[in-house]
N, C-alpha and C positions, 0 to 999 in steps of 0.2 A: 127565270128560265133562260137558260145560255143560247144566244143564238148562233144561226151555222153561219161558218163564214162566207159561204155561196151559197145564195137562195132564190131559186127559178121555181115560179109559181104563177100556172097558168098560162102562159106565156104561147104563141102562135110565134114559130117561126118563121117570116116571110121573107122571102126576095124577089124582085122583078115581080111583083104582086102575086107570085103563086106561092099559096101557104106549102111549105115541105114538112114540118111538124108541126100537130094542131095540140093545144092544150095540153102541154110539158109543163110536169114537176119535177123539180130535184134539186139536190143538196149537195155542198159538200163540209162537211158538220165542223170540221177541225183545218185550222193554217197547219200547211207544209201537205197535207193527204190531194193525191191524185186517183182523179176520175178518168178512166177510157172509155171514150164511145165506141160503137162498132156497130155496124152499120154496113149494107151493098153499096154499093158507087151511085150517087144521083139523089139518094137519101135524104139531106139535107144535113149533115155532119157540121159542113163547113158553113154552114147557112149558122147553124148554133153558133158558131165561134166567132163569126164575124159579126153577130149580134149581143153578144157579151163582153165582145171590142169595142162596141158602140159605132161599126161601121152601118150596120143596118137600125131600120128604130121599129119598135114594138106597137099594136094597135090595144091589145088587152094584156092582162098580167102583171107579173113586176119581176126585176133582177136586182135583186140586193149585193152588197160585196162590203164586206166586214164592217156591220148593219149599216152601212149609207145605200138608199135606193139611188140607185144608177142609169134606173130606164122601168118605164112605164108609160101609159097612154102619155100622161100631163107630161112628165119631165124624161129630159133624154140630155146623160153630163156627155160631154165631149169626149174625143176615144182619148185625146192627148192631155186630159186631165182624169182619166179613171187607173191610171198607172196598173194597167195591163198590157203586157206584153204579147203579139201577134207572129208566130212565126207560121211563114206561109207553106205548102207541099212545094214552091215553087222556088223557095228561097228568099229570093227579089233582093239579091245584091245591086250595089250600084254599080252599074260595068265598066265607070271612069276611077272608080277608087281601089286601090290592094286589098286583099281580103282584108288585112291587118287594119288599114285604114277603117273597111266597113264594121268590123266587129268594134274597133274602137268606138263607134256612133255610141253604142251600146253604154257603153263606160260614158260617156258625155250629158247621157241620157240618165243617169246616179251621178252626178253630184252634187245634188243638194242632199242625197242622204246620207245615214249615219255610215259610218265604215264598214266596208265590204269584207264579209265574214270569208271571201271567196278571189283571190287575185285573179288578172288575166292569163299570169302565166299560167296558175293552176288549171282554169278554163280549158285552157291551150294545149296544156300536156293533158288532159283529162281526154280530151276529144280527139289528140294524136293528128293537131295539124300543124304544129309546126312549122312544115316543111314547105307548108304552103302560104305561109304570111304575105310574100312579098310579092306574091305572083296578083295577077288579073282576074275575074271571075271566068272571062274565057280562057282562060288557059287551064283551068283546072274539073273533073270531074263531077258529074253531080252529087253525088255522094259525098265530096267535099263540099261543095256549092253547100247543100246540106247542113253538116256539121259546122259551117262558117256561120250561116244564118242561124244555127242554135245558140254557138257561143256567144254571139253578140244579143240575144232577145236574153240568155243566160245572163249577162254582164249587167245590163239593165237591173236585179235583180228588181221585180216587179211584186206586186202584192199579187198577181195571178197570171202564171203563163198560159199560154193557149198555143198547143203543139198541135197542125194539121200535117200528119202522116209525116213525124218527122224524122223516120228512117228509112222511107221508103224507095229510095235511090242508095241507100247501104249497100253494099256488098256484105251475101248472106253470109259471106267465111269471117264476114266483123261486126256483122250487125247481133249479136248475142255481147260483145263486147264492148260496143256501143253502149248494150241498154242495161250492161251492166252499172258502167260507166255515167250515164244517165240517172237512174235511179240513185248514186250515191251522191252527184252533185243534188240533184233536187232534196235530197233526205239531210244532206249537210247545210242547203241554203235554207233549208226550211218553206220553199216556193210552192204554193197551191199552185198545182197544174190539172190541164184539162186536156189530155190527149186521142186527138183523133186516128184509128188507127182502121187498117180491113185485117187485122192480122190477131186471130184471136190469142195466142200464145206470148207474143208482145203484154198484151190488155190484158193476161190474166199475170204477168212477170210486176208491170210497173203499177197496174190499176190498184188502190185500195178500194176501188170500188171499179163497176162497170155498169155500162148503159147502153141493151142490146136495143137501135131504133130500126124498127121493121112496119110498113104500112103506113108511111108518116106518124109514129107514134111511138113513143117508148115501150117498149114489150116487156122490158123484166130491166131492175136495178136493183142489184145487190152486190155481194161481195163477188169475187172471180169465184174460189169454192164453190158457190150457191150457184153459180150463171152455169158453171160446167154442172157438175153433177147431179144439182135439181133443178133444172129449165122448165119454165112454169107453163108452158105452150107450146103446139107441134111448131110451129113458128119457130120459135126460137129451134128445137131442135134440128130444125131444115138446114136453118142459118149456120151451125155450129159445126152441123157435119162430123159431128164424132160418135156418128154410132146408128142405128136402125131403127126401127117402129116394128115390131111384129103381135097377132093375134093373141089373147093367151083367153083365158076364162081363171076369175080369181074363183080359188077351193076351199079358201079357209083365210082366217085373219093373216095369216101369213105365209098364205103359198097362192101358186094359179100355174094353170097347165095349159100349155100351149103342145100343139100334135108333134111336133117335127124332137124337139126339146124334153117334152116331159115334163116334169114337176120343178116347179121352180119355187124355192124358199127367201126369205130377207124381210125386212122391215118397209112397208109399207109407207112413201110420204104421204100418200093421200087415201085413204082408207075406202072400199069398193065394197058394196052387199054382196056377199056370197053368190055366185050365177052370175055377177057382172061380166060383160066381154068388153074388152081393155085394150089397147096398144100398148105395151111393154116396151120401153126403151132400154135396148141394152145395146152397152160401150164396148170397145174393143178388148177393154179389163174386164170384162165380167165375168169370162169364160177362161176355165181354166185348158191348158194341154193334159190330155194323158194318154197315151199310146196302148193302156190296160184296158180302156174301157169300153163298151159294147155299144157307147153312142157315138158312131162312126160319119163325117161327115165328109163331102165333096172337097177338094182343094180347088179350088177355080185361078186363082192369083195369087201373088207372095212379095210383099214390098218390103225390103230391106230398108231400115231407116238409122242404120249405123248400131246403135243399141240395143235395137228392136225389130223384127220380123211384123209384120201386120197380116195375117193370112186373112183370104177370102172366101169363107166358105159357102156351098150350098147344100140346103136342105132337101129333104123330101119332097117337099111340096114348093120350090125353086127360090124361095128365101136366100137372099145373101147377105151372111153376117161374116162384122168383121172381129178379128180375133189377134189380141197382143201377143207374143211371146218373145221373151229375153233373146239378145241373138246367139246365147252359147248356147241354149237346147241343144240336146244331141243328135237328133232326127229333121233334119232339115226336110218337110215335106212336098214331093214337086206339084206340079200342075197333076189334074187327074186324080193322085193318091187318094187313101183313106186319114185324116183327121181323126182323129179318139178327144172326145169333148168328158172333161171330168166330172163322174156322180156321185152324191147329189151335187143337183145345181145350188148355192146359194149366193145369192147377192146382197151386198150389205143395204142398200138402199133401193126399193124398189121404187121406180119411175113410172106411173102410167096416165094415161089420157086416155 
């Protein structure tokens, strides 16, 4: 049987003696596939990472890394022989060296291995600093700061990088080209990475997987597809923020009626006995525009998101669902107006709890 090349089993998170994740599993099955965590702030994200760096040590469980056990109760290998690389939310440049000096660490840090499928300069014009080589850590922004500490934990190339929120002093007008950017070095070095992120859209771009931790506890790990549009718990849909909870009553293997909506048709993930009352999860996609038709709803808000309009509607009974549409629609509707929702309703995937 092939084993993963990251194997977290059982495992209690601790730092400063307070457990932050108690009795975590998980994998990441294949070299070069990256895992995003996501997680609220205080979580323990960073507590994972720093304990698979081997800066913290483990009381139960075990952490394997391309099958050598790494840490467990009995053995705990050092952080500077488990050849993993730490890059911090914070950077942690050295403030006496040039960037260029600091990211070199990196490169000093590989050579005893075989030849680097990936130069500095590539690094360098990948991540578009350049222009910053020769300057100071204080002389330059954090978001370079940033990108400085990626290319040098990059340059290492590492048998497993460990990224804490490592775009999160990006500027948002470059950080989609950042993580462009990103994703192609790690997919050309082939580096298992573990990226810590609050930023679901990030985690579902570079994640081959993800790992929603909510209650000090892993809540769902699957793919990004699965995490978004079947979330295995209100929990998780709290967290996720892309879409509502409302009443319905399933009416058949493949409908349920809610008062405000009407009849709702699709496929079922989880199958309910007929008369069940349910919370229906629907996304801001689920609902179509149609300005024909007789289920007319409240405008209350209208978010413009460049491509896309997000209307806010209310129901009947004071429900507020949110609602996608293209931004070239022709009817741009204001605050107050009537909304026209398209019938029948169906959804491909129905979601309920």
């Amino acid at each position: 049987m092939k084993n993963n090349f990251l194997e977290i089993k059982g495992v209690d998170f601790i730092i400063g003696g307070k457990t932050k994740v108690k009795n975590a599993s998980f994998a990441i099955e294949n070299e070069g596939e990256t895992l995003c965590i996501l997680g609220p702030s205080g979580i323990g994200k960073t507590t994972i990472l720093r304990t698979i760096a081997g800066l913290e040590n483990i009381e139960k469980g075990s952490i394997k890394l391309n099958g050598k056990l790494i840490s467990s109760k009995d053995k705990h290998v050092e952080p500077e022989d488990r050849n993993v690389s730490l890059a911090f939310q914070d950077n942690s440049l050295f403030p006496h060296y040039t960037v260029e000096k600091n990211i070199l660490l990196g490169s000093e840090r590989n050579k005893i291995k075989k030849k680097k499928k990936l130069t500095f300069k590539e690094i360098i014009d990948l991540l578009d600093i350049s222009k910053i080589l020769k300057k100071y850590p204080h002389e330059i922004s954090a978001g370079e700061a940033q990108r400085a500490s990626l290319a040098r934990s990059l340059l290492t190339q590492p048998d497993l990088l460990l990224l804490d929120e490592p775009l999160s002093n990006v500027d948002q007008s470059f950080k989609e080209e950042i993580q462009v950017r990103l994703k192609k070095i790690l997919s050309k070095l082939k580096i298992t990475t573990i990226i810590v992120t609050h930023d679901s859209y990030e985690a579902f771009y570079l994640g081959h997987k993800c790992a929603i931790i909510l209650d000090g506890q892993i809540k769902q790990f699957d793919d990004p597809y699965n995490v978004y549009h079947f979330p295995n718990s209100v929990e998780v849909v709290n967290f996720l923020n892309r879409g509502i909870l409302i009443p319905a009553k399933v009416t058949g293997e493949n409908s349920l009626e809610n008062d405000d909506l009407g009849t709702i048709k699709g496929n079922f993930i989880k199958h309910y006995p007929k008369g069940s009352n349910v919370q229906l999860l629907l996304q801001p996609e689920d609902l179509e525009h149609d300005d024909k038709s007789n289920l007319k709803l409240e405008v209350v808000d209208r978010k413009f998101r460049g491509t896309n309009f997000i209307y806010t509607l209310k129901t009947s009974s004071d429900l507020l669902i949110p609602v996608f549409v293209h931004s070239h629609h022709e009817h741009q509707h204001e605050a107050d107006e009537k909304f026209g929702i398209k019938r029948p309703i169906n959804i491909d995937h129905i979601v309920c709890f």
